[in-house]
C-alpha positions in Angstrom: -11.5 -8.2 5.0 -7.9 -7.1 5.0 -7.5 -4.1 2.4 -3.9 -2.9 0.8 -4.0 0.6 0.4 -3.0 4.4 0.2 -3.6 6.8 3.0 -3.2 10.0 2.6 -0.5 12.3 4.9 1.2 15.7 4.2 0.1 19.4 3.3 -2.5 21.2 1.4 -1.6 20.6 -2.3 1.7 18.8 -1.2 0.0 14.8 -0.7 2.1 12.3 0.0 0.9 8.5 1.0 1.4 5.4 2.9 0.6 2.2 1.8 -1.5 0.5 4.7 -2.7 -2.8 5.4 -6.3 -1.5 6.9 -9.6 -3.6 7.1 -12.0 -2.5 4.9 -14.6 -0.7 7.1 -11.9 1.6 8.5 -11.8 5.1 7.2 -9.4 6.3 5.1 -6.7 8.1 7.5 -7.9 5.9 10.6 -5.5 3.1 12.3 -3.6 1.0 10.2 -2.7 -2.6 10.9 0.5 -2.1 9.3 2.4 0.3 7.2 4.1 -1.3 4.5 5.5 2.0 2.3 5.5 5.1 1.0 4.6 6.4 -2.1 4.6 10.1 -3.3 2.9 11.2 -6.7 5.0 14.4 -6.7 8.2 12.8 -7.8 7.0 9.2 -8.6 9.1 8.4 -5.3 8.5 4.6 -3.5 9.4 2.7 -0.7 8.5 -0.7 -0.2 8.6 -3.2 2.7 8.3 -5.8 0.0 8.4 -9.1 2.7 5.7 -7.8 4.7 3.4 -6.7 1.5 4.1 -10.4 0.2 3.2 -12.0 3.4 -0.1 -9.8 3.3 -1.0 -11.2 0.0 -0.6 -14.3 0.5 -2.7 -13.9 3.7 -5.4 -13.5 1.5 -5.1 -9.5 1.2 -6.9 -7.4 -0.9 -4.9 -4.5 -2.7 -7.1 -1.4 -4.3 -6.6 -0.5 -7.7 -3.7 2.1 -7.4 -1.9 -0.2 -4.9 -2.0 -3.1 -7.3 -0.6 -0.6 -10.2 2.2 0.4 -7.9 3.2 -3.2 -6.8 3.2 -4.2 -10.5 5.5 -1.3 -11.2 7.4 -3.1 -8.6 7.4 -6.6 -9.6 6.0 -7.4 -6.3 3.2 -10.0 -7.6 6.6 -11.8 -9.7 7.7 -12.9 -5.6 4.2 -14.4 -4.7 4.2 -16.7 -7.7 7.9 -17.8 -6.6 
């Protein structure tokens, strides 16, 4: 199964992340399938490559819980429906 989700990049106490399209028995910082953005909780900072995220999903991907929040944030799920 196809997983949306954060992995983690960046110093000690300074964690920024990616948001990945991984399958779901790869470790967390292992090989992506794709990198679809950026996200850091420092300054509430995101970059989305929302085309290739709504082509995942409607692929039948799976996002994890703090992926979905910060697609909703982003009004991604609004394009699937559309």
């Amino acid at each position: 199964m196809v997983k949306l989700r954060l992995k983690r990049f960046g110093k000690k106490r300074e964690v920024s992340y990616r948001i990945v399209a991984m399958t779901s028995s790869t470790r967390r910082d292992g090989r992506p399938l794709e990198e679809l953005g950026f996200y850091n909780p420092r300054t509430d900072e995101t970059r989305l490559n929302v085309p290739a995220i709504v082509k995942r999903l409607k692929d039948g991907a799976q996002p994890t819980d703090t992926v979905r929040s910060i697609l909703e944030k982003a009004k991604v799920f609004e394009q699937i429906n559309a």
